[in-house]
ROSE-628270 format. One record per residue (C-alpha): residue in three letters; x, y, z. Coordinates in steps of 0.05 Angstrom, whole numbers, padded with zeros to 5 digits, always signed. Layout:
N
AlaXYZ/...
***
This chain:
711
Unk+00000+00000+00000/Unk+00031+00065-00018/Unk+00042+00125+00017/Unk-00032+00162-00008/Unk-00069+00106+00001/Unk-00051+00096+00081/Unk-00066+00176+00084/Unk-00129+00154+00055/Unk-00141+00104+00107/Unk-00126+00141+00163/Unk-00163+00203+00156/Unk-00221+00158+00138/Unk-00207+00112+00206/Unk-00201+00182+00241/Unk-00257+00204+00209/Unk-00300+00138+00223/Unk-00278+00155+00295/Unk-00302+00218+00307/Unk-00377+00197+00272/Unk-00375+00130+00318/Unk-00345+00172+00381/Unk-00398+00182+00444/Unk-00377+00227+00503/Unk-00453+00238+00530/Unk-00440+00180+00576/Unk-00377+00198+00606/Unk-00365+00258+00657/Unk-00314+00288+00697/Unk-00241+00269+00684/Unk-00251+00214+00637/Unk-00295+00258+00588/Unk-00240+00316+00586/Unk-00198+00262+00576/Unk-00227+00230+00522/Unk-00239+00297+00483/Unk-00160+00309+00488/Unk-00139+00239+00453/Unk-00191+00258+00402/Unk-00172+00335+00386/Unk-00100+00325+00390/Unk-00104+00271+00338/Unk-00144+00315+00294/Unk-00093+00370+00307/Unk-00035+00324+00293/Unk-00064+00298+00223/Unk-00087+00362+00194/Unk-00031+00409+00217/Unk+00023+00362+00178/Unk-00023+00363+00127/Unk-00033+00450+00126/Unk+00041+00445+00137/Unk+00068+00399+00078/Unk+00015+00436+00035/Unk+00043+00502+00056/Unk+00115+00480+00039/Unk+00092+00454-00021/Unk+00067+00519-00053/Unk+00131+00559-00029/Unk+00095+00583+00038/Unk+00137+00577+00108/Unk+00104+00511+00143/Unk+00076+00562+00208/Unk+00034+00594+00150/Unk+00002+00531+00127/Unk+00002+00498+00214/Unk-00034+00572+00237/Unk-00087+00574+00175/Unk-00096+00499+00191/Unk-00118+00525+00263/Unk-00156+00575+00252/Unk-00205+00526+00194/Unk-00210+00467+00235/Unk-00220+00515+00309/Unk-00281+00518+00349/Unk-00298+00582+00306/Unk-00306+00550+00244/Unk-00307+00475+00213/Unk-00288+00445+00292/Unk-00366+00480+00314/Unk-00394+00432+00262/Unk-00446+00384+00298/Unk-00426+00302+00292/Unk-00458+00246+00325/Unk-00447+00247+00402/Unk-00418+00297+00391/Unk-00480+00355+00379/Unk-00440+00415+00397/Unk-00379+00400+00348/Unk-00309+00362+00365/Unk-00281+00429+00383/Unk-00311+00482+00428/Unk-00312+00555+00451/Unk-00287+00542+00522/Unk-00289+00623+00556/Unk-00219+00650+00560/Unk-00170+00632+00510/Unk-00233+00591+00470/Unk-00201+00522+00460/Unk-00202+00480+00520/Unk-00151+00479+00574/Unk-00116+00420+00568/Unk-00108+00434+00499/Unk-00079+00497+00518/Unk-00041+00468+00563/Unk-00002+00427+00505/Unk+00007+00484+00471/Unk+00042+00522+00525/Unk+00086+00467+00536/Unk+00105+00466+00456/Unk+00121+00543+00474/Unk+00165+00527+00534/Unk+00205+00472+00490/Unk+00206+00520+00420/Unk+00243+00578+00480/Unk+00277+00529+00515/Unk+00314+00513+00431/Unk+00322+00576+00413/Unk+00363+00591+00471/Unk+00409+00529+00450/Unk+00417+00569+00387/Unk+00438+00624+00408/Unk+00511+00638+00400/Unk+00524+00686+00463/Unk+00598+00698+00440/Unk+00571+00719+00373/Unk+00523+00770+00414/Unk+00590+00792+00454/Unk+00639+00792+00396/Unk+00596+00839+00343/Unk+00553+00877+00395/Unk+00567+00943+00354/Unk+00531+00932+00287/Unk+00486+00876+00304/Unk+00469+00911+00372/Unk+00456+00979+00343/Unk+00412+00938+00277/Unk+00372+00886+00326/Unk+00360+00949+00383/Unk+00335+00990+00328/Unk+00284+00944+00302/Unk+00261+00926+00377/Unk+00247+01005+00396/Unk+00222+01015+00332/Unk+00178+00957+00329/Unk+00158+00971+00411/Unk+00149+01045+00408/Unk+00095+01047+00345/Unk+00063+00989+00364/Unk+00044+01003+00423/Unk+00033+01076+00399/Unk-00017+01053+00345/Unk-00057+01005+00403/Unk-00056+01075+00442/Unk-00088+01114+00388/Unk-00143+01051+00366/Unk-00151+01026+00439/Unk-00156+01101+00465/Unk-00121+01076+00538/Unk-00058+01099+00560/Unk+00018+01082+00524/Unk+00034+01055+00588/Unk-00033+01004+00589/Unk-00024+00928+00597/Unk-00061+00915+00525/Unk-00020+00972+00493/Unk+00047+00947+00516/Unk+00034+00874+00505/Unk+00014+00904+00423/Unk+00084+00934+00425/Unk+00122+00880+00444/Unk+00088+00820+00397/Unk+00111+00867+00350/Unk+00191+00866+00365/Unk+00207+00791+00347/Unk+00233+00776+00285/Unk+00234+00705+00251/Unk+00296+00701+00226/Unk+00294+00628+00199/Unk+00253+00653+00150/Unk+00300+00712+00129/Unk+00356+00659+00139/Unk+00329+00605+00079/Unk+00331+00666+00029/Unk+00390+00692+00039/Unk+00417+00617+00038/Unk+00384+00607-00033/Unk+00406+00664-00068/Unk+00476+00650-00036/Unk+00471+00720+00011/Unk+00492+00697+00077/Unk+00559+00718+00077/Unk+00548+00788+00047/Unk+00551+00849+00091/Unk+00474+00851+00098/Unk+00458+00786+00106/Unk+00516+00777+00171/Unk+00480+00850+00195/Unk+00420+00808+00195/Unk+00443+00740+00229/Unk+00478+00781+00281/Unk+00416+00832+00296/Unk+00374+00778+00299/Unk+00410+00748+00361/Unk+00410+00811+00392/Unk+00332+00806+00372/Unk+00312+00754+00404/Unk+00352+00776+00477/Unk+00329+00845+00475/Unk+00256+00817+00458/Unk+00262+00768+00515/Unk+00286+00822+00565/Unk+00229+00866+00543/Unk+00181+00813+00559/Unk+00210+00802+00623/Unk+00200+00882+00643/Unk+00121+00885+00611/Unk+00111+00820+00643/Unk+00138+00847+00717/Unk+00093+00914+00704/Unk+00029+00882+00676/Unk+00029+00837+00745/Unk+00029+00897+00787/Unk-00012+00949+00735/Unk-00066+00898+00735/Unk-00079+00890+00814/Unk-00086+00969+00816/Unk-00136+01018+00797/Unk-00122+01061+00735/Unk-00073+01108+00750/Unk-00051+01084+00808/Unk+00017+01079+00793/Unk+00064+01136+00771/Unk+00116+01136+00716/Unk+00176+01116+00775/Unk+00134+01063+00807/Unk+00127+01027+00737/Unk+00202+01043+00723/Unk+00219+01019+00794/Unk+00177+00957+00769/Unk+00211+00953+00708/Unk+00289+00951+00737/Unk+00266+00897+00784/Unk+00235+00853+00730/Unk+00301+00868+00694/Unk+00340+00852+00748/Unk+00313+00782+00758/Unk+00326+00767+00689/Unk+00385+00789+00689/Unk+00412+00754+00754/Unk+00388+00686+00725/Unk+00415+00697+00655/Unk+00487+00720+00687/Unk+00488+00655+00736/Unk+00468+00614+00683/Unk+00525+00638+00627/Unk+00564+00633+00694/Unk+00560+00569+00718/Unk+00536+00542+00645/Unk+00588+00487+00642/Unk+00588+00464+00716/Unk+00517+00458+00707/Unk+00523+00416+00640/Unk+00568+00375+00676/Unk+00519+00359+00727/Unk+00469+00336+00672/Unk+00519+00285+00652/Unk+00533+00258+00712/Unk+00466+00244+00726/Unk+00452+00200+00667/Unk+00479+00183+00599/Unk+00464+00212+00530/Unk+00395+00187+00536/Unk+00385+00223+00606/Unk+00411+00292+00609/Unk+00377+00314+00542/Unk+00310+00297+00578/Unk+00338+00328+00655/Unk+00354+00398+00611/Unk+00285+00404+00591/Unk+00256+00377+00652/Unk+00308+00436+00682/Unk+00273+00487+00633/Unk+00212+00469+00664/Unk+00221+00477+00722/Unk+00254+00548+00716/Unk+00193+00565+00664/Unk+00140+00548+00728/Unk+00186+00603+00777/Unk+00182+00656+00726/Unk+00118+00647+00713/Unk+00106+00640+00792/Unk+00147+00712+00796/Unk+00092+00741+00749/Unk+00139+00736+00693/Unk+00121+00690+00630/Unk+00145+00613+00626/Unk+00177+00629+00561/Unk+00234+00667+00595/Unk+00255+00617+00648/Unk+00258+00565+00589/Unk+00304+00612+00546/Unk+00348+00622+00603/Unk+00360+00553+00614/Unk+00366+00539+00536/Unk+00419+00597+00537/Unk+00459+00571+00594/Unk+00472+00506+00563/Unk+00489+00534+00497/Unk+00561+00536+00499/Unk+00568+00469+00533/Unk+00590+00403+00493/Unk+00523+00377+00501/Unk+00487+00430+00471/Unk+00481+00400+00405/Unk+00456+00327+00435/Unk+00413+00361+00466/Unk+00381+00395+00406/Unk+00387+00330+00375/Unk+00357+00292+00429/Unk+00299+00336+00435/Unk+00274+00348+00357/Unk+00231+00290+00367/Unk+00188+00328+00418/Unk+00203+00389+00374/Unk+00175+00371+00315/Unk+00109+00334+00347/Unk+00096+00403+00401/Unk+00115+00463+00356/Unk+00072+00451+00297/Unk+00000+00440+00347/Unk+00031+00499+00381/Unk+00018+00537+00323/Unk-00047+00497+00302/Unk-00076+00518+00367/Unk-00056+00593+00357/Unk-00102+00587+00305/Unk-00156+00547+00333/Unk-00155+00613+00386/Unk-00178+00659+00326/Unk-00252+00677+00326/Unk-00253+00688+00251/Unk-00327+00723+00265/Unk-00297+00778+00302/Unk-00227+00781+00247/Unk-00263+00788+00193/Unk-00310+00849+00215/Unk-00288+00915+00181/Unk-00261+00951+00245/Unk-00216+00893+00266/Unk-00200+00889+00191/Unk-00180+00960+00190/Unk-00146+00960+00259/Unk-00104+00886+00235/Unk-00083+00922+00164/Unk-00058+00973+00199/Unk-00018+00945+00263/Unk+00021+00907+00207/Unk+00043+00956+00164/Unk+00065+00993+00217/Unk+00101+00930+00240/Unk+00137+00928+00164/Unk+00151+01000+00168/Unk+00175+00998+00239/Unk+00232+00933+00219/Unk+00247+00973+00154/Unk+00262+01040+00192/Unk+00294+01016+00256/Unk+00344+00968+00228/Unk+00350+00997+00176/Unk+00363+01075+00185/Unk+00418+01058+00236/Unk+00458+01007+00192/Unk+00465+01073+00140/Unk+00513+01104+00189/Unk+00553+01032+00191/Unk+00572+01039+00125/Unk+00510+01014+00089/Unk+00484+01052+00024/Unk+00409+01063+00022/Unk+00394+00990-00017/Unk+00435+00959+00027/Unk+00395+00986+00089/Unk+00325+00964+00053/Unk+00351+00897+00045/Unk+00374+00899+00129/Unk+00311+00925+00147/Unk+00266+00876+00100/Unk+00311+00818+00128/Unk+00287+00836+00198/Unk+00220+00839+00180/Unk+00188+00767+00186/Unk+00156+00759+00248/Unk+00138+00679+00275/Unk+00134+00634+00346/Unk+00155+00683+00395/Unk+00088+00739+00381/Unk+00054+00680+00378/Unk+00072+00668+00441/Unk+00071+00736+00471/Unk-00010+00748+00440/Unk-00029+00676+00470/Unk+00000+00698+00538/Unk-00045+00766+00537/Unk-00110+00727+00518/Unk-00100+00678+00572/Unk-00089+00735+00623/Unk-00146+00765+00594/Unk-00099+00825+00568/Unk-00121+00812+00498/Unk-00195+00810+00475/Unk-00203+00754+00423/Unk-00209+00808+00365/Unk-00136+00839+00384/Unk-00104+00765+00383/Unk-00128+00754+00314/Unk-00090+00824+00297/Unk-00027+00793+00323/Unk-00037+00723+00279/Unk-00064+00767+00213/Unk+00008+00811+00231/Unk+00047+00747+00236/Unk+00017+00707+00170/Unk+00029+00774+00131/Unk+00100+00793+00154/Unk+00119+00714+00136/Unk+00080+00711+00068/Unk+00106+00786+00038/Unk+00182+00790+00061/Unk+00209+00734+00030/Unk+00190+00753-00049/Unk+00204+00824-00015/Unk+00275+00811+00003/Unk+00288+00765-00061/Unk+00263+00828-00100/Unk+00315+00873-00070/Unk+00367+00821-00073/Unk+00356+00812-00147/Unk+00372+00886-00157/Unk+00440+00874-00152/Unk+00492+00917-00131/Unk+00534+00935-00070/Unk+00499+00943-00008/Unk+00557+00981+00023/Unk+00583+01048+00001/Unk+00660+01027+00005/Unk+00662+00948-00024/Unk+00686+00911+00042/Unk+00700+00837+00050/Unk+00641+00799+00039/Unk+00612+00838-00020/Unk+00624+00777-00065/Unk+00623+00700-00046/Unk+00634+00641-00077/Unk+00613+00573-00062/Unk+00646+00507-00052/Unk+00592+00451-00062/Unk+00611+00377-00043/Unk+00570+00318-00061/Unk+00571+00255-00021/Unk+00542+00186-00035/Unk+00500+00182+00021/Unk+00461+00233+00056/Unk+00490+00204+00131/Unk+00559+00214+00095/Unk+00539+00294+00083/Unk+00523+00295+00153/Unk+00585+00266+00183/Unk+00632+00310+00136/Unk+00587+00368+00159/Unk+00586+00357+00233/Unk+00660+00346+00234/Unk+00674+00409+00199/Unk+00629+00451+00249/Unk+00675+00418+00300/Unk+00747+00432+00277/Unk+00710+00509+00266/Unk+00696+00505+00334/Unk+00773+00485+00359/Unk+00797+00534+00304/Unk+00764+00586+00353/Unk+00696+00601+00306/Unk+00629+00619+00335/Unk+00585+00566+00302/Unk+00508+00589+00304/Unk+00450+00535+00281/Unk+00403+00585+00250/Unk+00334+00545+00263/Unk+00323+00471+00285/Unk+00278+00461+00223/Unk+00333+00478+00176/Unk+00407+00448+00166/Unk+00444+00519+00155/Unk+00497+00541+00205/Unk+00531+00613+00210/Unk+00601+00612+00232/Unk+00640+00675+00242/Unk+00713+00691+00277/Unk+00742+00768+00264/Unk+00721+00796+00197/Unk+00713+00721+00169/Unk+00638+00701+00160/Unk+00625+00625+00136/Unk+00559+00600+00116/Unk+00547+00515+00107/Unk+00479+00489+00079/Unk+00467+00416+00080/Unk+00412+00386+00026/Unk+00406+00315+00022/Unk+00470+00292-00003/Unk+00508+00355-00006/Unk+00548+00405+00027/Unk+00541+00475+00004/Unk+00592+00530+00036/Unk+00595+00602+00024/Unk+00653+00646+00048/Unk+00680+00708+00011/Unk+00735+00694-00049/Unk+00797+00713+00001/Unk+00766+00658+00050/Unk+00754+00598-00002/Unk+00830+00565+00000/Unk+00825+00568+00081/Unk+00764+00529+00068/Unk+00789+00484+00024/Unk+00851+00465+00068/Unk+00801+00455+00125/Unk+00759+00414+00085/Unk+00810+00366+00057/Unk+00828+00358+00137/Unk+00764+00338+00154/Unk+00769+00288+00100/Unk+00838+00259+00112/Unk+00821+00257+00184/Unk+00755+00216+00161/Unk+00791+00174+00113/Unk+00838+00150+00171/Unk+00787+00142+00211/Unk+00753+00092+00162/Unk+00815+00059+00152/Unk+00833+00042+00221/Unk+00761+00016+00229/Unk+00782-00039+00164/Unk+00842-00052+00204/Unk+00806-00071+00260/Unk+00739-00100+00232/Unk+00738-00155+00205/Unk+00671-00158+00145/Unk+00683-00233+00128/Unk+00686-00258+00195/Unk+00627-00226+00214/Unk+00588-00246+00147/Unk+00605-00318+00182/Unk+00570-00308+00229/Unk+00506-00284+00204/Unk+00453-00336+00219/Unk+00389-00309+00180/Unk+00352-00370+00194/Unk+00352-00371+00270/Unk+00320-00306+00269/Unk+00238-00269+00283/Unk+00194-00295+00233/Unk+00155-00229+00232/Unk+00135-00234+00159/Unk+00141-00160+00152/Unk+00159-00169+00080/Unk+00089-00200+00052/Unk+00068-00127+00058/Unk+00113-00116-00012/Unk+00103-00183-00040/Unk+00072-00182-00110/Unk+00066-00246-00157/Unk+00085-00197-00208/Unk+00148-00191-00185/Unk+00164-00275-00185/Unk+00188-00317-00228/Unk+00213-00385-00233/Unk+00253-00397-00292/Unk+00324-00361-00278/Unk+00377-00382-00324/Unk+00433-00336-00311/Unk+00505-00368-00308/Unk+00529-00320-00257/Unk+00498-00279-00201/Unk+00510-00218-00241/Unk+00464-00253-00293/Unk+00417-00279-00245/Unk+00415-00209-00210/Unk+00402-00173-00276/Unk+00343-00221-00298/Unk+00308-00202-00238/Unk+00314-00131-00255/Unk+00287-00142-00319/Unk+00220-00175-00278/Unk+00214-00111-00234/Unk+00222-00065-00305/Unk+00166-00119-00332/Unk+00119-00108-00274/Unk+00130-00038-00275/Unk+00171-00023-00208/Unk+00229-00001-00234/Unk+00244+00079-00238/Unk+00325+00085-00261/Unk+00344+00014-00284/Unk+00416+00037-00300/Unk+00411+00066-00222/Unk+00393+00003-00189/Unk+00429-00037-00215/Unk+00491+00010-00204/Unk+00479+00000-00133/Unk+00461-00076-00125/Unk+00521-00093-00168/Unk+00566-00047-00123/Unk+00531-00080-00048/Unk+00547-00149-00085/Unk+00618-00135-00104/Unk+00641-00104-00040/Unk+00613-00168-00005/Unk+00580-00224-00024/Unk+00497-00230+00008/Unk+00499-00313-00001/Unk+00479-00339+00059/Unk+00470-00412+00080/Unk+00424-00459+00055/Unk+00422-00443-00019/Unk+00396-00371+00000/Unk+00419-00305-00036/Unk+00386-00228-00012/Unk+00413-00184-00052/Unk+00393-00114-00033/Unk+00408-00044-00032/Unk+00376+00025-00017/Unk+00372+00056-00089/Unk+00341+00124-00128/Unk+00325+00070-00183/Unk+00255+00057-00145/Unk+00205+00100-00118/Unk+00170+00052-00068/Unk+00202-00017-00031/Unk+00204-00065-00087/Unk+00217-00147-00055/Unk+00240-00191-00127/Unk+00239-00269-00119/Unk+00271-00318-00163/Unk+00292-00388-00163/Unk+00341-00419-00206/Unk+00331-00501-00217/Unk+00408-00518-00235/Unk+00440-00470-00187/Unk+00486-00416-00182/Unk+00552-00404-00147/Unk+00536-00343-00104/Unk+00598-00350-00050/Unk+00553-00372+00005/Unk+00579-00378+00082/Unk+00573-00453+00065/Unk+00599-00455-00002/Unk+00528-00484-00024/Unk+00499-00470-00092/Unk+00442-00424-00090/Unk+00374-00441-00125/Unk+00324-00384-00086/Unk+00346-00308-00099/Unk+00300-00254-00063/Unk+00323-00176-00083/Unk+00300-00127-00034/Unk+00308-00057-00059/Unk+00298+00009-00023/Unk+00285+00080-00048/Unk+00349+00117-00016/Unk+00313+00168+00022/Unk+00255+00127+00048/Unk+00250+00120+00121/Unk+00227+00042+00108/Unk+00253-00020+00138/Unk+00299-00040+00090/Unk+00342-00100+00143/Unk+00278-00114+00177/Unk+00250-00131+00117/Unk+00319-00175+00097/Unk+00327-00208+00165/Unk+00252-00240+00164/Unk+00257-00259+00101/Unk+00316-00301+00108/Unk+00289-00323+00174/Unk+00231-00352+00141/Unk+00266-00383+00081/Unk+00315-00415+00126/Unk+00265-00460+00138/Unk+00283-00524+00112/Unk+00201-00552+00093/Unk+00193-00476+00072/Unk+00253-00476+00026/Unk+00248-00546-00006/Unk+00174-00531-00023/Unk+00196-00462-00062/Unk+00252-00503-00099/Unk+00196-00545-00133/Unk+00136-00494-00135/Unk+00123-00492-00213/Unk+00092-00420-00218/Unk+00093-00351-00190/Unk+00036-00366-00156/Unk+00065-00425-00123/Unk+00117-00380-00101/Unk+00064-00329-00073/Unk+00022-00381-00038/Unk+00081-00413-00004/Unk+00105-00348+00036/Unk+00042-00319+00041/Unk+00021-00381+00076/Unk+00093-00382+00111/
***
């Protein structure tokens, strides 16, 4: 069954579920319970599909994930009535209208998406080019703040210094820069003046946005438990510094004791421990912030932060996609569910939502951008700094959730916040392209970086790209470079030391890297280390392994009959009249079935890469048994061939017996399918002895078929 047709089946079974489903019964704990199981799987199935459809037309994923939200929420096709289910599968609960423990998912996503970014951020990069970046990133944040919060002043006619107007200011000071990051990787911009301006402001971003929170977040909790205007200007600034202060403390400790603490982690547990005790740690510090009337988010990025220049930071990341990539994306499905598209679509929220966002453009355009023109930047070189800046993504997400749950936000004003975040991510990309495609210098002297080249390397296997990648990063790292992972969702790294600025972009089976022209032959040299140090590396592990020996002591036959491979068993794809002389023959006669039946996508491809498994080391086994196999672009889906050849063939078997039943297993390179699973039951079951005699005198395909279907 291919890949569309179990889609098929599950959203039908999911489907079937939901008609057959009957809460009425239950109460209490159990029903709430049950509703959960049901919503999140919803949520899960639709918001991969939003997201893959999203990628699919050239849209960021969040796009697709928040529009997937807000169509299958509790304001639109989630109200819809089913059986036992008369009010819809998802409903308006009062406050942040989805239901809590919903919610509740979704502000853990937010705590784990804070808790990454803070492993991403390169603090030495923020200490080592505080100047530009710092004067770029802080212009964009007061910009951003200060008409924000001006426009909510003006619309909202309460005071600059109200909870709702400064929460409007601040969703409006984070920038997305893994969005910004992908373009400039494509059209081969990282390295240019602008686009290091960018990578550097952005880390400055996302600090000075989290240490604005922390101050709103310390004078909301006080504002709101007073009358209006019960506090003067110093009480709130008084406020303010202690907020700041708290922050600050923990972030200091934290950078301080960073290292003793990662060594703690370890100590604790192995590699599959301490990824799971830093989160659990982020957790924990989230709940005391959020206990201090500060948000969770800030407590989690404090954590992430500490650990980042640690030698487990990168585990860590690693460790902890999993739960990345199943959280973030219902994080931002739920944003959406939280959208009453009644009250967004009415012509004042309209008006009010157009506007907030342009001034959020405007604001990212003018405040990073007017500064970097007295760093040396020409006017197009300050558009593309300030358009670079402008995508805006998790973290006002984040920020507008936190004011509807406090009840900061009316449901009207949250949609604002996800209409400004869909339209900054949708228009700066073609935006930024545009004024990239204009060519020129974007500096008024031309300075290192103007022009890069690129050195693209091309590996066999897509495991290989990432172990010559990795190691790279590594000797960067002992060479003294600041090595910054610019999102968790994409495989580009910055790396900068002094005035020397390094991109490196893995795709599948290749390594891109991008330096400017004075740079390359440093690159080179490192790059031919990397692989001398890798080739030794390999060759000590011949020395000491020994292929043969183990290929001894393979014992196929002794092992789980699971059948897993009658799932890609087709009598199409049988045949019992092989005549081939050699196993090269044999081989290529059952390539010529698969081609017959249709299965066979690059036939030149496959059987490249069969011939090349079989000549590095023979796959006879015992018995009479061959399994050829390989993972290969020459299918599309897992293809399983069977033969058997009456006279025999010499296949260099562990036994030295002649082989008379051939079974080909072949795997599409990049599929995530089990490819030995599939080889080691298979030879488990035809190690049977009655199995194995009975295929040597079946007379047909279908005798073939019948036999191990019936194995």
């Amino acid at each position: 069954m291919n890949k569309r047709k179990w889609l098929l089946f599950l959203v039908f079974l999911s489907i079937g579920g939901l008609l057959f489903a009957n809460t009425e019964g239950e109460s209490g704990l159990t029903a709430q319970m049950t509703s959960l199981v049901l919503e999140l799987g919803v949520v899960i199935f639709a918001v991969r599909a939003g997201g893959a459809l999203a990628k699919k037309i050239g849209l960021p994923p969040v796009i697709g994930e928040l529009l997937t939200g807000v169509i299958i929420g509790p304001y639109a096709l989630g109200a819809l009535p089913l059986p036992g289910m008369p009010n819809g599968l998802f409903q308006v609960y009062e406050g942040v209208g989805v239901s809590p423990l919903l919610y509740s998912f979704a502000t853990v996503a937010s705590i784990i998406l804070l808790f990454t970014s803070g492993l991403e951020t390169d603090i030495d990069m923020f200490l080592s080019y505080s100047v530009a970046g710092g004067v770029v990133g802080l212009g964009g944040v007061l910009a951003s703040y200060l008409l924000g919060a001006g426009l909510a002043t003006l619309y909202m006619g309460q005071s600059f210094f109200s909870p709702s107007s400064m929460f409007m200011g601040i969703m409006s000071t984070a920038t997305s820069v893994g969005i910004t990051a992908r373009i400039l990787s494509d059209r081969k911009k990282m390295d240019s003046p602008e686009g290091v301006t960018i990578l550097a402001a952005a880390v400055f971003d996302d600090v000075l946005g989290i240490v604005l929170l922390a101050i709103v977040m310390g004078v909301v909790a006080v504002v709101t438990g007073h009358q209006a205007g019960g506090l003067s200007a110093w009480g709130i600034g008084s406020i303010a510094l202690k907020a700041f202060g708290l922050w600050l403390g923990f972030t200091v400790l934290g950078l301080l004791f960073g290292k003793h603490l990662g060594n703690g982690l370890k100590k604790m547990g192995g590699e599959a421990h301490y990824p799971v005790l830093a989160l659990g740690l982020a957790l924990i510090l989230a709940g005391f912030f959020e206990m201090q009337g500060l948000a969770m988010i800030i407590g989690a990025y404090i954590v992430g932060i500490s650990l980042s220049k640690t030698d487990i930071a990168y585990l860590i990341l690693d460790k902890t996609k999993p739960l990345y990539d199943f959280f973030v994306p219902v994080f931002f499905a739920v944003m959406g569910m939280m959208v009453d598209i009644r009250q967004l679509v009415s012509p004042p929220v309209l008006l009010f939502g157009g506007l907030y966002t342009l001034v959020a453009i405007i604001a990212k355009i003018l405040g990073a951008g007017l500064p970097s023109l007295f760093l040396g930047f020409n006017l197009r070189g300050a558009v593309r700094i300030g358009m670079g800046m402008v995508p805006r993504g998790e973290v006002a997400l984040i920020i507008a959730g936190i004011g509807l749950a406090a009840k900061i936000l009316d449901p009207s004003v949250f949609g604002v916040a996800i209409l400004m975040t869909m339209v900054t991510s949708i228009v700066a990309p073609p935006l930024l392209n545009l004024v990239i495609s204009q060519g020129g210098p974007g500096t008024r002297k031309e300075v290192k970086g103007s022009v890069s080249e690129s050195i693209e390397i091309t590996l066999p296997t897509h495991e290989l790209a990432e172990l010559v990648a990795t190691t790279f990063l590594r000797e960067l790292e002992r060479e003294g470079f600041f090595v910054q992972l610019m999102s968790i969702r994409d495989e580009i790294s910055h790396i900068r030391k002094g005035d020397i600025s390094i991109s490196l972009i893995t795709e599948g089976n290749k390594i891109r890297i991008e330096t400017a022209p004075e740079d390359i032959p440093f690159v080179r040299a490192t790059i031919h280390e990397v692989m001398v140090r890798l080739d030794a590396n390999f060759d000590a592990l011949k020395e000491s392994f020994d292929p043969e020996k183990l290929r001894s002591e393979l014992r196929v036959h002794t092992g789980r009959k699971d059948l897993t491979f009658r799932k890609i068993l087709d009598k199409s794809c049988i045949t019992t009249t092989l005549q081939g002389m050699s196993k090269f023959e044999v081989i290529e006669e059952l390539v010529d079935v698969l081609e017959k039946a249709g299965k066979v996508a690059n036939r030149e491809q496959l059987l490249r890469d069969v011939m090349d498994r079989e000549e590095r080391m023979s796959t006879g086994m015992e018995h009479g048994i061959a399994l050829p196999h390989a993972r290969t672009a020459g299918v599309a889906t897992q293809t399983l061939a069977i033969g058997i050849h009456r006279r025999g063939i010499d296949f260099q078997t562990i036994d030295g017996s002649q082989v008379h039943i051939i079974a080909m297993i072949l795997t599409p390179a990049g599929d995530e399918a089990p490819h030995m699973q599939v080889l080691a039951s298979l030879g488990a079951v035809l190690g049977d002895d009655v199995t194995r005699q009975r295929l040597s005198k079946a007379a047909s395909p279908e005798d073939v078929y019948e036999i191990l279907m019936g194995a």
